[in-house]
C-alpha positions as CSV (number, residue, x, y, z in Angstrom):
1,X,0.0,0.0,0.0
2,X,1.5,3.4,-0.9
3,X,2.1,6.1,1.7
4,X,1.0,9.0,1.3
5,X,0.8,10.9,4.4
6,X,4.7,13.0,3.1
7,X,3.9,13.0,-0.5
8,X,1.0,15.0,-0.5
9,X,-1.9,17.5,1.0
10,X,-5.0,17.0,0.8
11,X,-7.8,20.4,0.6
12,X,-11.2,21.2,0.4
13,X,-11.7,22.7,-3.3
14,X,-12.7,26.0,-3.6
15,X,-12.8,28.6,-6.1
16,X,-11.2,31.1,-4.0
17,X,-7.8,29.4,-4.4
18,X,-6.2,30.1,-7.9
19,X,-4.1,26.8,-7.5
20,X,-7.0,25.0,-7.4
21,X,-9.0,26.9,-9.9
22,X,-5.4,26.0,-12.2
23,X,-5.1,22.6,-11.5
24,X,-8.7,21.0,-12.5
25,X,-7.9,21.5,-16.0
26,X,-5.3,19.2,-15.7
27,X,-6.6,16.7,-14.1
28,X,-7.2,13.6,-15.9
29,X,-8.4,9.7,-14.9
30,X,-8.3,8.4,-18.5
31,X,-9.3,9.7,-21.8
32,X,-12.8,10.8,-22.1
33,X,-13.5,10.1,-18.5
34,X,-16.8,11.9,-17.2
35,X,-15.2,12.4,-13.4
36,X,-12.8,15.0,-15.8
37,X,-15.5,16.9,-16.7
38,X,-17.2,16.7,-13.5
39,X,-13.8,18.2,-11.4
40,X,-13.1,20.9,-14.3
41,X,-16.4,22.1,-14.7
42,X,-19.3,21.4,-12.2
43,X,-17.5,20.8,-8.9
44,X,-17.1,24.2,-7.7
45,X,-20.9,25.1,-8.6
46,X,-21.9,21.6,-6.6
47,X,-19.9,22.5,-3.5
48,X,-21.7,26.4,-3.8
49,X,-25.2,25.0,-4.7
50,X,-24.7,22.6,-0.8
51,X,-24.7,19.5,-2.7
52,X,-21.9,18.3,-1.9
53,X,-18.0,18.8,-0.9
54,X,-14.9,17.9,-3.0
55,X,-11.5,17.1,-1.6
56,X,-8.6,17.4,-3.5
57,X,-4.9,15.2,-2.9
58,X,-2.0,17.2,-4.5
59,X,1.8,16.3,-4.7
60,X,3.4,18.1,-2.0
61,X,4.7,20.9,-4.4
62,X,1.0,21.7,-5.3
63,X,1.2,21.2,-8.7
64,X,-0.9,18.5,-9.8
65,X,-3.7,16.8,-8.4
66,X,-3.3,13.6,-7.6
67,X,-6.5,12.3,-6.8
68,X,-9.9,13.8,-5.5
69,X,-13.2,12.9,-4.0
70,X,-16.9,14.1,-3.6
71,X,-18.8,13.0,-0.7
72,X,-22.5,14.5,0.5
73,X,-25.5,13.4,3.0
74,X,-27.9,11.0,1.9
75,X,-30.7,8.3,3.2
76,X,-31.5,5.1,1.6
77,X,-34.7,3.2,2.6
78,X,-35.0,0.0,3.6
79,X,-37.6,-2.1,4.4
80,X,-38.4,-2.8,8.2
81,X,-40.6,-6.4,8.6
82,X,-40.6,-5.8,12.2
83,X,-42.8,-2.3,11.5
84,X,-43.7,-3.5,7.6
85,X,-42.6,-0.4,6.3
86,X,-39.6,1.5,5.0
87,X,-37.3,3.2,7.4
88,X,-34.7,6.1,6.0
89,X,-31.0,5.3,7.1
90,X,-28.4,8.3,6.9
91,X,-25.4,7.6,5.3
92,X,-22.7,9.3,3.5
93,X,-22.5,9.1,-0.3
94,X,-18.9,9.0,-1.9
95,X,-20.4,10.8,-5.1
96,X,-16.9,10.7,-6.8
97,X,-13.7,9.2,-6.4
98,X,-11.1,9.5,-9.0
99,X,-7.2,9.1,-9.4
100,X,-4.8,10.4,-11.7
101,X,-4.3,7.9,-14.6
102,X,-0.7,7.7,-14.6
103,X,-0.7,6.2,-10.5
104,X,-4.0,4.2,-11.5
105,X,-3.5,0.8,-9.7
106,X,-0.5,2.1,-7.2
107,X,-3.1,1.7,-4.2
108,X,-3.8,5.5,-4.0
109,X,-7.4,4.7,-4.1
110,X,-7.7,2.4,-1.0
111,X,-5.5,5.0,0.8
112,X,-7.7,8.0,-0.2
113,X,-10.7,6.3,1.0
114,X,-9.1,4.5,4.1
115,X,-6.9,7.5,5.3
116,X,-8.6,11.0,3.9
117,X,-12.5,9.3,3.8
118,X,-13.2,7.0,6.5
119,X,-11.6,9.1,9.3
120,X,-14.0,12.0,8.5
121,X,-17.0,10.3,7.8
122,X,-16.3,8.4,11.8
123,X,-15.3,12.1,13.2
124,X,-19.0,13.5,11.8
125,X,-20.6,10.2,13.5
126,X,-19.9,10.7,17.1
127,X,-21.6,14.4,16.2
128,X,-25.1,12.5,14.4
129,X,-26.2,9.2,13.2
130,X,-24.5,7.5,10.4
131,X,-25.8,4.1,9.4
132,X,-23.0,3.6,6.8
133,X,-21.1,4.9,2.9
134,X,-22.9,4.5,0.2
135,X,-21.7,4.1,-3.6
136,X,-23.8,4.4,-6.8
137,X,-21.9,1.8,-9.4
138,X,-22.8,1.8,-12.7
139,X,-23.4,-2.3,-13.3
140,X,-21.3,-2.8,-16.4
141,X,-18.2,-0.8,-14.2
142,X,-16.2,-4.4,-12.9
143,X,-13.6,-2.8,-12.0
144,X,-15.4,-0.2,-9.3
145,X,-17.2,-3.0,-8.6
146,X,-13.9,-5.1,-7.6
147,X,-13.0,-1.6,-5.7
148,X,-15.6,-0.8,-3.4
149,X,-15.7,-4.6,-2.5
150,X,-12.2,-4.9,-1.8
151,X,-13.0,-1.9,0.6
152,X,-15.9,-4.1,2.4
153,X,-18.8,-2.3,0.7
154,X,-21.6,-4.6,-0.1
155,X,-24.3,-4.7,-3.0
156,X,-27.6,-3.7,-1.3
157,X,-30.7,-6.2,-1.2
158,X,-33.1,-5.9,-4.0
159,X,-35.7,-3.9,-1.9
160,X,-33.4,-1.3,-1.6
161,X,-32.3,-1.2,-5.0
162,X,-35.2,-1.2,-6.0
163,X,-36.4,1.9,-3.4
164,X,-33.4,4.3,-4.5
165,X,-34.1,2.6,-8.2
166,X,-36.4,5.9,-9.2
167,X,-33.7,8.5,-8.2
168,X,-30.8,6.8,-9.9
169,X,-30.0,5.9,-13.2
170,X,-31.1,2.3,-13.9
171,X,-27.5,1.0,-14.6
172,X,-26.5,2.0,-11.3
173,X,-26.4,-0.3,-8.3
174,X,-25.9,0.7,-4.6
175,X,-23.2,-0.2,-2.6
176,X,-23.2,0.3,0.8
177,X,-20.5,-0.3,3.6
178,X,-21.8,-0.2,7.5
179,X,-19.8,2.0,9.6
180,X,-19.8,-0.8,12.1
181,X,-18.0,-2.7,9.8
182,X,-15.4,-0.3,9.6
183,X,-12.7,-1.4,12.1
184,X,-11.0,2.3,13.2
């Protein structure tokens, strides 16, 4: 597993900072990537319209991005027998998650998410309720299927698919990993 913790600094993204503003441009996770478009040219106006926060992981110098993530407050439902009805869950949502192509398969990605992600996501649940993270993965995507599972997430039962089914497009499935399955 790569280190990161002396090879680079991780920020909140904002447009206030001309680095960052710079840098998005730049960034790239493979040719014709949608989470390209998404960092360059929506991700300031998602942070400003509350939908959402994006962290950025740059090389110490600040001169490249390295990596980045999105992650915002959600619910899924799912069905209670006990009450016969469907109960809303909080979770977190890890929206995006992305790494620089050239240091694709290095284990940056596990690191991001168990060293930057995770230990924010606990900090916020000792302040309110967190049932778990969530992940929308598009169904034909094995390899961020083969990700997230590495990481412990689960596929979610078919009620629940089928529940957040409406609000998602149809090739996506959830993903969810319990916080209480997350050993801190």
């Amino acid at each position: 597993m790569t280190d990161l913790s002396n090879q680079c600094v991780e920020e909140l993204l904002t447009r206030e900072s001309n680095t960052h503003f710079t840098l998005v441009g730049d960034f790239c996770c493979g040719a014709d990537d949608p989470l390209n478009t998404f960092l360059s040219d929506n991700s300031f106006d998602y942070a400003e319209d509350k939908q959402g926060h994006t962290y950025i992981l740059l090389d110490k110098d600040k001169t490249s991005i390295l990596a980045f993530y999105t992650v915002k407050a959600n619910a899924i439902h799912t069905y209670d027998e006990c009450i016969d009805e469907y109960t809303a869950l909080p979770v977190v949502e890890i929206s995006r998650i992305a790494v620089e192509y050239g240091i694709q398969g290095s284990g940056v990605g596990t690191v991001l998410f168990t060293d930057y992600i995770v230990p924010k996501i606990i900090t916020v649940s000792k302040i309110i309720a967190i049932y778990g993270i969530i992940v929308f993965v598009d169904a034909d995507n094995d390899q961020g299927i083969r990700f997230y599972k590495s990481l412990g997430f689960q596929r979610a039962n078919e009620e629940t698919q089928h529940a957040v089914g409406d609000s998602y497009n149809e090739k996506c499935e959830l993903y969810v990993l319990k916080l209480d399955d997350i050993k801190e």
